[in-house]
N, CA, C and O atoms as a Tripos MOL2 file, in Angstrom:
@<TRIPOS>MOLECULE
protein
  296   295    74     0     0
PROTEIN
NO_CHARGES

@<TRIPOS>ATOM
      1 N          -5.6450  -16.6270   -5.2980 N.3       1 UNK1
      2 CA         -6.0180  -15.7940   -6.4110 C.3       1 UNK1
      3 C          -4.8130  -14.9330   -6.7880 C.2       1 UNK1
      4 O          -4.1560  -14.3270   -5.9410 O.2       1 UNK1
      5 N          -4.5390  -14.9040   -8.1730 N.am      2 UNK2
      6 CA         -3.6810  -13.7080   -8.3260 C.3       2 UNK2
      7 C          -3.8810  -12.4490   -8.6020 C.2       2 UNK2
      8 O          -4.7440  -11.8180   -9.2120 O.2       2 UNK2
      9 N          -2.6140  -12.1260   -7.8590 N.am      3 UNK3
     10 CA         -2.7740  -10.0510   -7.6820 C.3       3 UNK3
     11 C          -3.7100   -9.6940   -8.9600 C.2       3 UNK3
     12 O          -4.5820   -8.8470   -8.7620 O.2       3 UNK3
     13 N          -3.5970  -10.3110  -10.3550 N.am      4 UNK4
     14 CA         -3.9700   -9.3570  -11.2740 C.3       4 UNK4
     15 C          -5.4840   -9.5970  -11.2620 C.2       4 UNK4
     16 O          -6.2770   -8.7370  -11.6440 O.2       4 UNK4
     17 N          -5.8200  -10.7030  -10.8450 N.am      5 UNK5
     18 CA         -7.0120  -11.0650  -10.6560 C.3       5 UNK5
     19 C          -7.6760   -9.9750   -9.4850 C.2       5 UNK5
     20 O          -8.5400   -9.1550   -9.7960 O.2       5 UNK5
     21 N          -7.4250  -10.0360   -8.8520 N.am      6 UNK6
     22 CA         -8.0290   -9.0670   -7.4090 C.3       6 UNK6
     23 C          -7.7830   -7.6890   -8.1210 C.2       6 UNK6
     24 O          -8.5370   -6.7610   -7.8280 O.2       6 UNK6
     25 N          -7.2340   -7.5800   -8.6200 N.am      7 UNK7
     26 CA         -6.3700   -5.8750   -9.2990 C.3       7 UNK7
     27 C          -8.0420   -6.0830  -10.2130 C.2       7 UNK7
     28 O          -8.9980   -5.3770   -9.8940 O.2       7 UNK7
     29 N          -8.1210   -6.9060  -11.0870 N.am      8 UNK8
     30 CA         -9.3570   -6.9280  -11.9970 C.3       8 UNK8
     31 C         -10.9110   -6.9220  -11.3900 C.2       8 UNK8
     32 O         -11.9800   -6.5350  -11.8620 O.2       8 UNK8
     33 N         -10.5860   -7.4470  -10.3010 N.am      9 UNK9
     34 CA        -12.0600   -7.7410   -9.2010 C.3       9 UNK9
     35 C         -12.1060   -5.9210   -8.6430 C.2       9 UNK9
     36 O         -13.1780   -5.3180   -8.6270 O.2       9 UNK9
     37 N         -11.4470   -5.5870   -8.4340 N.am     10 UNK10
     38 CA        -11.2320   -4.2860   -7.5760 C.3      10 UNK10
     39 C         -11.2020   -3.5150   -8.5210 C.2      10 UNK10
     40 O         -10.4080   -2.6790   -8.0900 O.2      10 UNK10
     41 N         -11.5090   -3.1530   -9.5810 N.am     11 UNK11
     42 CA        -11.3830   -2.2180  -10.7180 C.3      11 UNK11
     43 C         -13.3270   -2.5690  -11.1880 C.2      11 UNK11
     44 O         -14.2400   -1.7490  -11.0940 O.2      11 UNK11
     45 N         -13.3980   -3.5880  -11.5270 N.am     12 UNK12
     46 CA        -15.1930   -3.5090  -11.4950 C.3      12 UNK12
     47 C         -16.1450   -3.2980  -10.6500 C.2      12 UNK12
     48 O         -17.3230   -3.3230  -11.0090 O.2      12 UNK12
     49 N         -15.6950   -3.0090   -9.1370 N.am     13 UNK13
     50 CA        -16.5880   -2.8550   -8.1950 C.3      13 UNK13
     51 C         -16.5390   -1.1860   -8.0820 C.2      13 UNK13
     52 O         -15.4880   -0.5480   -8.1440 O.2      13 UNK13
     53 N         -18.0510   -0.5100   -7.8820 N.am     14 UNK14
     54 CA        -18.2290    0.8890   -7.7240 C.3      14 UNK14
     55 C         -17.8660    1.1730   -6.1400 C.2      14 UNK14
     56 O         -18.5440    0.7800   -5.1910 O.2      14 UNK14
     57 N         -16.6950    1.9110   -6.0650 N.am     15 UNK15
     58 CA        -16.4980    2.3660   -5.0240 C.3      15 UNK15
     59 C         -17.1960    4.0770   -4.7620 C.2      15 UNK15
     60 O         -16.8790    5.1510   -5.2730 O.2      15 UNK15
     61 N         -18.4300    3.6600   -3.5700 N.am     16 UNK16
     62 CA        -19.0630    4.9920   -3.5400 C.3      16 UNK16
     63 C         -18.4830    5.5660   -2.2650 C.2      16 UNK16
     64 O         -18.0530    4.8590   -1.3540 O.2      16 UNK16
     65 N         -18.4990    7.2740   -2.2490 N.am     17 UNK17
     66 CA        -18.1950    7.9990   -1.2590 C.3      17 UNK17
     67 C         -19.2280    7.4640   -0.1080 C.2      17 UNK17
     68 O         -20.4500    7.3880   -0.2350 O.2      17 UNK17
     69 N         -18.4220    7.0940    1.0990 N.am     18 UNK18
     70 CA        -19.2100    6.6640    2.2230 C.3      18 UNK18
     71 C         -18.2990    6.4580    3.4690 C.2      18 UNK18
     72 O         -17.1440    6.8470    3.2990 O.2      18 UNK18
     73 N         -18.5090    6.0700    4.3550 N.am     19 UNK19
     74 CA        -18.0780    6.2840    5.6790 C.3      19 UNK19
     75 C         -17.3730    4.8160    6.5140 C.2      19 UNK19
     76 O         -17.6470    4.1620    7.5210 O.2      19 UNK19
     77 N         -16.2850    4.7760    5.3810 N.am     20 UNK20
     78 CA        -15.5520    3.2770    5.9000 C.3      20 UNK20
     79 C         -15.0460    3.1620    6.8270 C.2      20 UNK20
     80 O         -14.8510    2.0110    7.2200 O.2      20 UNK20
     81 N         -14.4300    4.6730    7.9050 N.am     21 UNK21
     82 CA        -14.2790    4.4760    8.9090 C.3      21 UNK21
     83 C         -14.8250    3.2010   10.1150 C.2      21 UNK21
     84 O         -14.1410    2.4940   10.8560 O.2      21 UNK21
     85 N         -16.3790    3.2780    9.9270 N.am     22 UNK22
     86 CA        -17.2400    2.3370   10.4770 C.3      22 UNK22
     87 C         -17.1140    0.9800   10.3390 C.2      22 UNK22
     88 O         -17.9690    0.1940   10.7480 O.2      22 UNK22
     89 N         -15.8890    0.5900    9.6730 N.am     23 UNK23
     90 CA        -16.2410   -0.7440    9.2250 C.3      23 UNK23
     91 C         -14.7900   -1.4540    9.4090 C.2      23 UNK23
     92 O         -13.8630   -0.6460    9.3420 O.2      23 UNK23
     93 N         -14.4310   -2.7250    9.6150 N.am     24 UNK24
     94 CA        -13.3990   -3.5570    9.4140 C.3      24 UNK24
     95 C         -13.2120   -3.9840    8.1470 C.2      24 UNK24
     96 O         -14.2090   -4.1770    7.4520 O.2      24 UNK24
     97 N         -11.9040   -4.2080    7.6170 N.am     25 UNK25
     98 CA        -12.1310   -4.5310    6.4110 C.3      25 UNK25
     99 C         -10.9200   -5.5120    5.6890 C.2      25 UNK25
    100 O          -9.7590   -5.6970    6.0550 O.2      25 UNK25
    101 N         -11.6260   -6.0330    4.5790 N.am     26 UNK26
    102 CA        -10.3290   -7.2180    4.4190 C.3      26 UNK26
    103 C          -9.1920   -6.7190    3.6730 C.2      26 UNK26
    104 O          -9.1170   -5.8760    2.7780 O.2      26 UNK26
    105 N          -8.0770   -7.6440    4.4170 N.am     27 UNK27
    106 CA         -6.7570   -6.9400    3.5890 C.3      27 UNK27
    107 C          -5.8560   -7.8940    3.7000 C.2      27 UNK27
    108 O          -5.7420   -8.1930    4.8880 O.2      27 UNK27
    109 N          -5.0650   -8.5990    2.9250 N.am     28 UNK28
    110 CA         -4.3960   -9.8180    2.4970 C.3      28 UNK28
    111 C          -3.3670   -9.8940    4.1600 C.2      28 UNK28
    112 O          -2.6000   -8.9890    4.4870 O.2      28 UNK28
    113 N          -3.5240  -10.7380    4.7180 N.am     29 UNK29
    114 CA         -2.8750  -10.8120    6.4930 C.3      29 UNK29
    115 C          -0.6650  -10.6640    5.8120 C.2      29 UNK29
    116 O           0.1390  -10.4510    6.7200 O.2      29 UNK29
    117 N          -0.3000  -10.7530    4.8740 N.am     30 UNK30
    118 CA          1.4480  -10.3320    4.6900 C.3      30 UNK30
    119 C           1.0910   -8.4180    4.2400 C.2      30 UNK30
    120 O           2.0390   -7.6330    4.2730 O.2      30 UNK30
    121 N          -0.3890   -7.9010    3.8420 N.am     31 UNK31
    122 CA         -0.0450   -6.8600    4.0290 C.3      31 UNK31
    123 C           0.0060   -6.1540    5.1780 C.2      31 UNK31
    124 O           0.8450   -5.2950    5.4500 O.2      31 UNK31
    125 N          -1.5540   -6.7840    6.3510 N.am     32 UNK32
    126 CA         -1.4230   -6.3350    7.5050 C.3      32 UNK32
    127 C           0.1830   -6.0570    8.5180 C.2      32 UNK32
    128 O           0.5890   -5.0240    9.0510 O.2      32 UNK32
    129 N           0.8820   -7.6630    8.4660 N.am     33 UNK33
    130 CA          2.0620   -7.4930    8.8840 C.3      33 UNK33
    131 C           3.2200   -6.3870    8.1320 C.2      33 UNK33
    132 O           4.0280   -5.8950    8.9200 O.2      33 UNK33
    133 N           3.3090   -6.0810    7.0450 N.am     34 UNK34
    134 CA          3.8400   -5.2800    6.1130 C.3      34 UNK34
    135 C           3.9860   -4.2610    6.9440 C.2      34 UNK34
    136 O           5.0220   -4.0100    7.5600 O.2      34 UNK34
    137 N           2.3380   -3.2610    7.0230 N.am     35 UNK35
    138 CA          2.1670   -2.2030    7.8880 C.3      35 UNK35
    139 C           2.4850   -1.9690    8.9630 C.2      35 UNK35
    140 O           2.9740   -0.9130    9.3640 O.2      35 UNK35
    141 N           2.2120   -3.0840    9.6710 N.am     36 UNK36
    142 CA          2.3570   -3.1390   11.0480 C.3      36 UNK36
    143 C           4.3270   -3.1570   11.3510 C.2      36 UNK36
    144 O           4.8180   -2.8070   12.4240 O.2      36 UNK36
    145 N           4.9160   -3.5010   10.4910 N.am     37 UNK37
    146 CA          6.5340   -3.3100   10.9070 C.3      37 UNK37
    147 C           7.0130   -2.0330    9.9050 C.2      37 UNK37
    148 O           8.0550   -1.4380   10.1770 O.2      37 UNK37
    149 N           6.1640   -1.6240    8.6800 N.am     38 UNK38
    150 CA          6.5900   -0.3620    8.0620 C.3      38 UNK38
    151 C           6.0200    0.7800    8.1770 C.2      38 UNK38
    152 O           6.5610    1.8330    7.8390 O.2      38 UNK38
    153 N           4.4830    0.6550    8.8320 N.am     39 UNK39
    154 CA          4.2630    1.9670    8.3470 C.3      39 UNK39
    155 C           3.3390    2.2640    7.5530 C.2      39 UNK39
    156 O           2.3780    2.9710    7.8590 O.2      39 UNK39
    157 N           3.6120    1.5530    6.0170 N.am     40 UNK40
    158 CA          2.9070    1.9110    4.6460 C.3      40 UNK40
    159 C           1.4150    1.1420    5.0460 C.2      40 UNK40
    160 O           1.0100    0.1890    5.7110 O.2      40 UNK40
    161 N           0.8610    2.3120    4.1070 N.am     41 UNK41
    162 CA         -0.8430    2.3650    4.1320 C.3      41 UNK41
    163 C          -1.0400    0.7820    3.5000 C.2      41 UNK41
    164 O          -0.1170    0.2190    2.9120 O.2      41 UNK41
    165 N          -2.0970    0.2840    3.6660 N.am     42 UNK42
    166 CA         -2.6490   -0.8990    3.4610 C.3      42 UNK42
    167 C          -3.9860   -0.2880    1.9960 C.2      42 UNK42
    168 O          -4.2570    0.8640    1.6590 O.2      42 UNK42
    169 N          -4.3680   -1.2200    1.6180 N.am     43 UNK43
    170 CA         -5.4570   -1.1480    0.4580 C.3      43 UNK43
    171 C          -6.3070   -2.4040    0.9460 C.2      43 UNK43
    172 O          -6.0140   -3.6000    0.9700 O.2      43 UNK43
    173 N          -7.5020   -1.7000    1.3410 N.am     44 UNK44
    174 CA         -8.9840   -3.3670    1.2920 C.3      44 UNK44
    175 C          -8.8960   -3.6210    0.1000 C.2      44 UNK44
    176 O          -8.2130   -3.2080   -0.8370 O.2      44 UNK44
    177 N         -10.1030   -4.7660    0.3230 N.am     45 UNK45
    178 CA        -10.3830   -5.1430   -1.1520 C.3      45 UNK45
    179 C         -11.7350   -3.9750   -1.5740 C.2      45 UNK45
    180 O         -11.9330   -3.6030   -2.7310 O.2      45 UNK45
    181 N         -12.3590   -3.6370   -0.6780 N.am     46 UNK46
    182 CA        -13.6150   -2.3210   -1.1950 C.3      46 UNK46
    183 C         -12.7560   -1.0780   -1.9980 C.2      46 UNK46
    184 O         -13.2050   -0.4420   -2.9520 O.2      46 UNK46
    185 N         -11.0580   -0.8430   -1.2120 N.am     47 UNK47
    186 CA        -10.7620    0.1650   -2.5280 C.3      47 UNK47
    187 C         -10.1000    1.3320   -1.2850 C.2      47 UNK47
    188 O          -9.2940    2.2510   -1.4310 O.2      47 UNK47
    189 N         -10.7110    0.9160   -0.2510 N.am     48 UNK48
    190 CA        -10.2750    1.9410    1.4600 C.3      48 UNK48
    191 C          -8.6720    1.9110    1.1050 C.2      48 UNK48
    192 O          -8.2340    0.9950    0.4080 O.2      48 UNK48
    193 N          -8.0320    2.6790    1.4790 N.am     49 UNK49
    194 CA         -6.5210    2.8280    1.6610 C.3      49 UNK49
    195 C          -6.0880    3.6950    3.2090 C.2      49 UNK49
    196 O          -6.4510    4.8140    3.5740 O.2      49 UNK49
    197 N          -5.3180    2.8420    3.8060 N.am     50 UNK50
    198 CA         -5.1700    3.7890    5.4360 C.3      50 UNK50
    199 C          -4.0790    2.7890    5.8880 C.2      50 UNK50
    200 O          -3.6860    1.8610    5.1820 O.2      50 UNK50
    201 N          -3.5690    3.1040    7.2990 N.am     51 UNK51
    202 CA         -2.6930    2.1850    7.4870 C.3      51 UNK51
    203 C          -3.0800    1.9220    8.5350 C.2      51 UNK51
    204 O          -3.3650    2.9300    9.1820 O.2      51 UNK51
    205 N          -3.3320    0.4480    9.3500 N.am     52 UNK52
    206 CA         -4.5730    0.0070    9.9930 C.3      52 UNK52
    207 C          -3.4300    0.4330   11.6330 C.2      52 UNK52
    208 O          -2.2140    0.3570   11.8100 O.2      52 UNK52
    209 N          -4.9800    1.0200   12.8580 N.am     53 UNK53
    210 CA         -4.2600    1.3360   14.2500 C.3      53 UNK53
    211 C          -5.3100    0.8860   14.5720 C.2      53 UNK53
    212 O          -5.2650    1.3550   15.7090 O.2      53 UNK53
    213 N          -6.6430    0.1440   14.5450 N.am     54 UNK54
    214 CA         -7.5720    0.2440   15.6060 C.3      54 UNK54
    215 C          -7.3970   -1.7140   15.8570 C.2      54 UNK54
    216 O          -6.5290   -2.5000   15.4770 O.2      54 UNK54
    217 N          -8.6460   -1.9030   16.6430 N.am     55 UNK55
    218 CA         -8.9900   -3.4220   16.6170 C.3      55 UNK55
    219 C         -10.1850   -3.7420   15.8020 C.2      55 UNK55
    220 O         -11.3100   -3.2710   15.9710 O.2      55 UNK55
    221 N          -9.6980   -4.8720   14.6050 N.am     56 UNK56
    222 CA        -10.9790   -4.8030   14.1190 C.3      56 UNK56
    223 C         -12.1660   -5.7710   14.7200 C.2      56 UNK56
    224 O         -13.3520   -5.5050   14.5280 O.2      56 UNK56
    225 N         -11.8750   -6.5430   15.2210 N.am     57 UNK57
    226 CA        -12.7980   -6.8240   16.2140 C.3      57 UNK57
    227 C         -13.8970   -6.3950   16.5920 C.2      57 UNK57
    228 O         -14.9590   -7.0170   16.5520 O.2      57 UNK57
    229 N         -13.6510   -4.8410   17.1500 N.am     58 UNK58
    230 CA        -14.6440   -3.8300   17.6570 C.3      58 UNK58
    231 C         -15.8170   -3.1660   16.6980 C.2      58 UNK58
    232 O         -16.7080   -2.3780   17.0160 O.2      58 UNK58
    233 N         -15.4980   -3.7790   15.3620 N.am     59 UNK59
    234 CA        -16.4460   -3.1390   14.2050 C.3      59 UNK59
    235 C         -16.6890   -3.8330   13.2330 C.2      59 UNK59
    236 O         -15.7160   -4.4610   12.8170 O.2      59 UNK59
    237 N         -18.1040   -4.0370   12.4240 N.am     60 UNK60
    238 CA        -18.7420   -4.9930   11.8490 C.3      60 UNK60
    239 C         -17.9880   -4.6300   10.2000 C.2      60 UNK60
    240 O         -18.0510   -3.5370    9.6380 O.2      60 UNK60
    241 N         -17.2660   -5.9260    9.6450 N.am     61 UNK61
    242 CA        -16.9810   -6.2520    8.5860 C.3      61 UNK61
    243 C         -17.6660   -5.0520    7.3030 C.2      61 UNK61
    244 O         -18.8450   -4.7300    7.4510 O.2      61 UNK61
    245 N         -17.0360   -4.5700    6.3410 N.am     62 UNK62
    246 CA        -16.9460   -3.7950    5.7530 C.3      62 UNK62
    247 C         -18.3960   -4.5560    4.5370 C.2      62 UNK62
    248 O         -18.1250   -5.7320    4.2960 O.2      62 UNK62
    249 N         -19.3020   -4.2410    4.0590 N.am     63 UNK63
    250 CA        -20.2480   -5.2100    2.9850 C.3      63 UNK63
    251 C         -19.6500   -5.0740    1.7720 C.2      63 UNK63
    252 O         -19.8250   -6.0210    1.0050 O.2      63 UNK63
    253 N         -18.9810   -4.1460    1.3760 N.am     64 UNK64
    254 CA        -18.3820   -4.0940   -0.1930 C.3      64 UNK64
    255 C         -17.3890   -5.2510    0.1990 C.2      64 UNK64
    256 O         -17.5430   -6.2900   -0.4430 O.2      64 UNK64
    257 N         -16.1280   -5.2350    1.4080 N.am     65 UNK65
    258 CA        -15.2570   -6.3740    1.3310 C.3      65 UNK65
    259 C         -15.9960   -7.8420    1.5210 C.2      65 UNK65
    260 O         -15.5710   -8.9160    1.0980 O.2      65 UNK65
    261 N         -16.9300   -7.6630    2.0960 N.am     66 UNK66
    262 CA        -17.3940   -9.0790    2.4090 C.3      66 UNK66
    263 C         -17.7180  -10.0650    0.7880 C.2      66 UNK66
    264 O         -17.3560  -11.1340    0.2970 O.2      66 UNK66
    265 N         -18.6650   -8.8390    0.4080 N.am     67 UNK67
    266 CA        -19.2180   -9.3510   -0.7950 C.3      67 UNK67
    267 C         -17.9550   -9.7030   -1.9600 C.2      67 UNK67
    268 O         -17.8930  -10.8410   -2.4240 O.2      67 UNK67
    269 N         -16.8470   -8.5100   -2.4370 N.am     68 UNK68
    270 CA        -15.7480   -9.0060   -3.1620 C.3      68 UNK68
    271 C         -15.0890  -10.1440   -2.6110 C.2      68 UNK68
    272 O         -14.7700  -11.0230   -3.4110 O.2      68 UNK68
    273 N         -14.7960  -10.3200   -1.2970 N.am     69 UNK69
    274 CA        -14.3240  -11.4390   -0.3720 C.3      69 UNK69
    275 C         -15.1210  -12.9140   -0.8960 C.2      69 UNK69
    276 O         -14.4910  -13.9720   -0.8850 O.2      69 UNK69
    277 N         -16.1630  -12.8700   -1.2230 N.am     70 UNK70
    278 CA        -17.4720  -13.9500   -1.5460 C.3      70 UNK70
    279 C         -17.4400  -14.1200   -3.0040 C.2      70 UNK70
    280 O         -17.3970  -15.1760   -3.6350 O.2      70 UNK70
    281 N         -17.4670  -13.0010   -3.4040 N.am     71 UNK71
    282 CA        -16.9680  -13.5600   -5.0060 C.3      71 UNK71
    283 C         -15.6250  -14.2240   -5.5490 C.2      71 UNK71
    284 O         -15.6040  -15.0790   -6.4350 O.2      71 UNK71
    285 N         -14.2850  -13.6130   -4.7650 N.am     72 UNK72
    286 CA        -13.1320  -14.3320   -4.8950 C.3      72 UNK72
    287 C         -12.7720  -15.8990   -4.3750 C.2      72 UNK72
    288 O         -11.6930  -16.4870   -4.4330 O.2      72 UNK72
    289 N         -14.0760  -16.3620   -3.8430 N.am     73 UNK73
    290 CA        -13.7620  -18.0510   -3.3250 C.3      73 UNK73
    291 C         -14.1440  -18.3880   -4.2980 C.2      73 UNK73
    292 O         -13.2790  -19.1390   -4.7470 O.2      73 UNK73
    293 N         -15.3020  -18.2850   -5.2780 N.am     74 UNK74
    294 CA        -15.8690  -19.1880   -6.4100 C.3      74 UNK74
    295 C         -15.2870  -19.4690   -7.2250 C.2      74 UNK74
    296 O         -15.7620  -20.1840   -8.1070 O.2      74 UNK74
@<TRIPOS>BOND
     1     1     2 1
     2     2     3 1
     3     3     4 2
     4     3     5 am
     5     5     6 1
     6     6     7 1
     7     7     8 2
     8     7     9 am
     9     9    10 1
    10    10    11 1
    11    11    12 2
    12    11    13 am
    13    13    14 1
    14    14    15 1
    15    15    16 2
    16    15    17 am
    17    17    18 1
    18    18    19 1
    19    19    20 2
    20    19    21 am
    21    21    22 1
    22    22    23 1
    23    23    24 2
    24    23    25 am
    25    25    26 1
    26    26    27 1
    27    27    28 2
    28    27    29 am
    29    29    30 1
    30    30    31 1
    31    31    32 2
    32    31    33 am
    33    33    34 1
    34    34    35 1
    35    35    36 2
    36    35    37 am
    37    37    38 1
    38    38    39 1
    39    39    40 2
    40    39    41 am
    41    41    42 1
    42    42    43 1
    43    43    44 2
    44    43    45 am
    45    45    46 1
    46    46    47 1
    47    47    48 2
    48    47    49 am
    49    49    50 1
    50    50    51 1
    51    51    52 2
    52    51    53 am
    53    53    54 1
    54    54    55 1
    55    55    56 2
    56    55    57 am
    57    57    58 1
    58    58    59 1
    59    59    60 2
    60    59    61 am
    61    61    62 1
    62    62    63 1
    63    63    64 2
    64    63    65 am
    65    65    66 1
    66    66    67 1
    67    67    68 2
    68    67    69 am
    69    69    70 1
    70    70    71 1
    71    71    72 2
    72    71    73 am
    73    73    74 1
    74    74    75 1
    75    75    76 2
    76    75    77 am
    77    77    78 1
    78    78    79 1
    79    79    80 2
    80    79    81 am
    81    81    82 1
    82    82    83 1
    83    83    84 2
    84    83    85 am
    85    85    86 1
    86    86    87 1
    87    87    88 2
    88    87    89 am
    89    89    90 1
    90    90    91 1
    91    91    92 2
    92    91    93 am
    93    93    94 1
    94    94    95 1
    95    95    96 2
    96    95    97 am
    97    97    98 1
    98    98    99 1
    99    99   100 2
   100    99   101 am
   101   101   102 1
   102   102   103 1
   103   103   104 2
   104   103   105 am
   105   105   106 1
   106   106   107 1
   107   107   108 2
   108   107   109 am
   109   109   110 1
   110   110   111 1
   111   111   112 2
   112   111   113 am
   113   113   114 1
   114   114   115 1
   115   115   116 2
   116   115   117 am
   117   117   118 1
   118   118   119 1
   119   119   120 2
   120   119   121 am
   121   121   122 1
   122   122   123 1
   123   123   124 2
   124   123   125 am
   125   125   126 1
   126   126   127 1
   127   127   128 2
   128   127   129 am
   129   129   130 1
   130   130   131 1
   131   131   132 2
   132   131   133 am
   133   133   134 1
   134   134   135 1
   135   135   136 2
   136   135   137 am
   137   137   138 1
   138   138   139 1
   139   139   140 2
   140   139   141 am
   141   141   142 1
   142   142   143 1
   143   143   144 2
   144   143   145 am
   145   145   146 1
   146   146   147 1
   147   147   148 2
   148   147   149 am
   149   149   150 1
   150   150   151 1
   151   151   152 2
   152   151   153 am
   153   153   154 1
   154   154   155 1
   155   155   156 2
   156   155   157 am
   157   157   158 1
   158   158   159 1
   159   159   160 2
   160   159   161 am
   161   161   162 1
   162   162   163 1
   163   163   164 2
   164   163   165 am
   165   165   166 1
   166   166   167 1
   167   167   168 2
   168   167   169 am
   169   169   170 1
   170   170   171 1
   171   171   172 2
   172   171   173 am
   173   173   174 1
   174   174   175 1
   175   175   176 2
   176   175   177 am
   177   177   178 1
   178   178   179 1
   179   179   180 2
   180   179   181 am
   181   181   182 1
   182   182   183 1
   183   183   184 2
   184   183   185 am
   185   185   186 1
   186   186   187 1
   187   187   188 2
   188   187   189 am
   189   189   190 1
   190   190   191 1
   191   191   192 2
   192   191   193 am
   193   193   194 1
   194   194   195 1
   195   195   196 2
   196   195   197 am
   197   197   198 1
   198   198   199 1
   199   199   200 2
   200   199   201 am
   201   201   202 1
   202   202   203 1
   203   203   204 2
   204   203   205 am
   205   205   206 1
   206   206   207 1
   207   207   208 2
   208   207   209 am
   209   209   210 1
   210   210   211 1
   211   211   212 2
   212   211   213 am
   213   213   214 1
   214   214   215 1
   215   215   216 2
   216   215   217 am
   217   217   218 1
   218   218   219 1
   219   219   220 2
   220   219   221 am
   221   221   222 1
   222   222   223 1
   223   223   224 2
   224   223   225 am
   225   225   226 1
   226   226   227 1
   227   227   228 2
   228   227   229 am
   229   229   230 1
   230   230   231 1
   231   231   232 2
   232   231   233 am
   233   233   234 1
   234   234   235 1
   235   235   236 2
   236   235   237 am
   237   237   238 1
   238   238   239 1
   239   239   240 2
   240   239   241 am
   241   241   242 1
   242   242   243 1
   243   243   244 2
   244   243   245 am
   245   245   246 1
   246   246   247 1
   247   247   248 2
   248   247   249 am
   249   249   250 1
   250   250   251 1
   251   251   252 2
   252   251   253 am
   253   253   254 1
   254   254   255 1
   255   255   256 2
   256   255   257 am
   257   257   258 1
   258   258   259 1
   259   259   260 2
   260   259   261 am
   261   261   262 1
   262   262   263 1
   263   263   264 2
   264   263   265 am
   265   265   266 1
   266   266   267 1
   267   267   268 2
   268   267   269 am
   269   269   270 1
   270   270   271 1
   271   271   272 2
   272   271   273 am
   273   273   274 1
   274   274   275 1
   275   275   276 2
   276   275   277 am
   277   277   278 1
   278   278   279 1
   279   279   280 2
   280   279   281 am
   281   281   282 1
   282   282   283 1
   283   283   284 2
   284   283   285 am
   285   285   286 1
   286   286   287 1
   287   287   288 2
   288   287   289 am
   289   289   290 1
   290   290   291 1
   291   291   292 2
   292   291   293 am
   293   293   294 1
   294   294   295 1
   295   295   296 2
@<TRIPOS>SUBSTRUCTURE
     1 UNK1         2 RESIDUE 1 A UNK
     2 UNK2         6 RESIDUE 1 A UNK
     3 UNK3        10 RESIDUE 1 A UNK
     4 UNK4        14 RESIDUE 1 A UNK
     5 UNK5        18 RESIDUE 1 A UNK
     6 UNK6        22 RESIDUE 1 A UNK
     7 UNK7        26 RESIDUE 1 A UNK
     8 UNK8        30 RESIDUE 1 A UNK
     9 UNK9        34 RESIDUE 1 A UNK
    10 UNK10       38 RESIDUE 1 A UNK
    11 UNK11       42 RESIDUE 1 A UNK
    12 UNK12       46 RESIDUE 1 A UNK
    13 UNK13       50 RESIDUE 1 A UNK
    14 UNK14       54 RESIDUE 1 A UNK
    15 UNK15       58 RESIDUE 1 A UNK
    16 UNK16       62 RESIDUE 1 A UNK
    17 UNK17       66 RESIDUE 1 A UNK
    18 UNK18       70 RESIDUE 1 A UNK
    19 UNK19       74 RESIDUE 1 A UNK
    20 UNK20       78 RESIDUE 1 A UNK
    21 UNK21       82 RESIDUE 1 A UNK
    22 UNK22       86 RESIDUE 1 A UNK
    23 UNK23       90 RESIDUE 1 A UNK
    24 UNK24       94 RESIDUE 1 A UNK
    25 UNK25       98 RESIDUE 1 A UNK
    26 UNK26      102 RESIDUE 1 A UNK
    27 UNK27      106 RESIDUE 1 A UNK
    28 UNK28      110 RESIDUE 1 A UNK
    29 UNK29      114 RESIDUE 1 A UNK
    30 UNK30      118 RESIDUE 1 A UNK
    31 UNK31      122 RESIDUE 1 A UNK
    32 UNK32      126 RESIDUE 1 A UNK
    33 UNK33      130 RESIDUE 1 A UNK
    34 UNK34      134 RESIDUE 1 A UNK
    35 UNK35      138 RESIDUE 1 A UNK
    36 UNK36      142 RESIDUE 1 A UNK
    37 UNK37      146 RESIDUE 1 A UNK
    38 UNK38      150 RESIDUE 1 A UNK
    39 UNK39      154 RESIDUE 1 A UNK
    40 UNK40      158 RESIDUE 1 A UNK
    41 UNK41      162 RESIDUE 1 A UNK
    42 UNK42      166 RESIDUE 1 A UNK
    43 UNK43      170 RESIDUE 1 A UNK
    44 UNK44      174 RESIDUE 1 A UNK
    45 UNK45      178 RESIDUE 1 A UNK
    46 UNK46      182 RESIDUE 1 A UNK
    47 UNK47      186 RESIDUE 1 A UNK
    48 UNK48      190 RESIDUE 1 A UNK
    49 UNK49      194 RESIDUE 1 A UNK
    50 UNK50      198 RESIDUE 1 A UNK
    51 UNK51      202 RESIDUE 1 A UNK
    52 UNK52      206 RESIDUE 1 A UNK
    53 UNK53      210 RESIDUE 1 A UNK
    54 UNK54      214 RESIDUE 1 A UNK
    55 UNK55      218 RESIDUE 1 A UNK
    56 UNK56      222 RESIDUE 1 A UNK
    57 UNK57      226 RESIDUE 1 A UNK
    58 UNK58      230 RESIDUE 1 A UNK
    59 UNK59      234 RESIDUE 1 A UNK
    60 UNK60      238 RESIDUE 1 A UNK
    61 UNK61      242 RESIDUE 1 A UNK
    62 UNK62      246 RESIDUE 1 A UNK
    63 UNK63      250 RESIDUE 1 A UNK
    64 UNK64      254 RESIDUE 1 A UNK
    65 UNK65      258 RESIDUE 1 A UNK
    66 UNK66      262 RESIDUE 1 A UNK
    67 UNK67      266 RESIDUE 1 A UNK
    68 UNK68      270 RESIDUE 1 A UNK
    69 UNK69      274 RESIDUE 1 A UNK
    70 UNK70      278 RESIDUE 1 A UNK
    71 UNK71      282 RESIDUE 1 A UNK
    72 UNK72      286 RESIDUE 1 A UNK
    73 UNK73      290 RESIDUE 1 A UNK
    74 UNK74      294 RESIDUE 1 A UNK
């Protein structure tokens, strides 16, 4: 998919105040590495911005990313 496309997917979805801490979430795997050797904050596709330290493993998939994640295969 292209950036402007996801840039367009991520601009129609309502991002509500809520507690994303709780959640794993998707983020293109050259940005994960990006962060992980720079530093710079990462962006999900739900709209979260942070720069990832935990395991996501340990926490159930984010539903705003899952669902934008589900619309971007079709």
């Amino acid at each position: 998919m292209l950036d402007r496309e996801l840039e367009k997917l991520l601009e129609e979805e309502q991002i509500e105040e809520g507690d994303h801490e709780r959640f794993s979430h998707y983020v293109p795997k050259d940005k994960i590495l990006e962060s992980a050797v720079t530093g710079k904050p990462v962006r999900a596709l739900c709209g979260k911005k942070w720069t990832p330290s935990r395991d996501p493993e340990k926490f159930p998939v984010c539903p705003d990313c899952k669902r934008i994640y589900e619309r971007m295969k079709k």
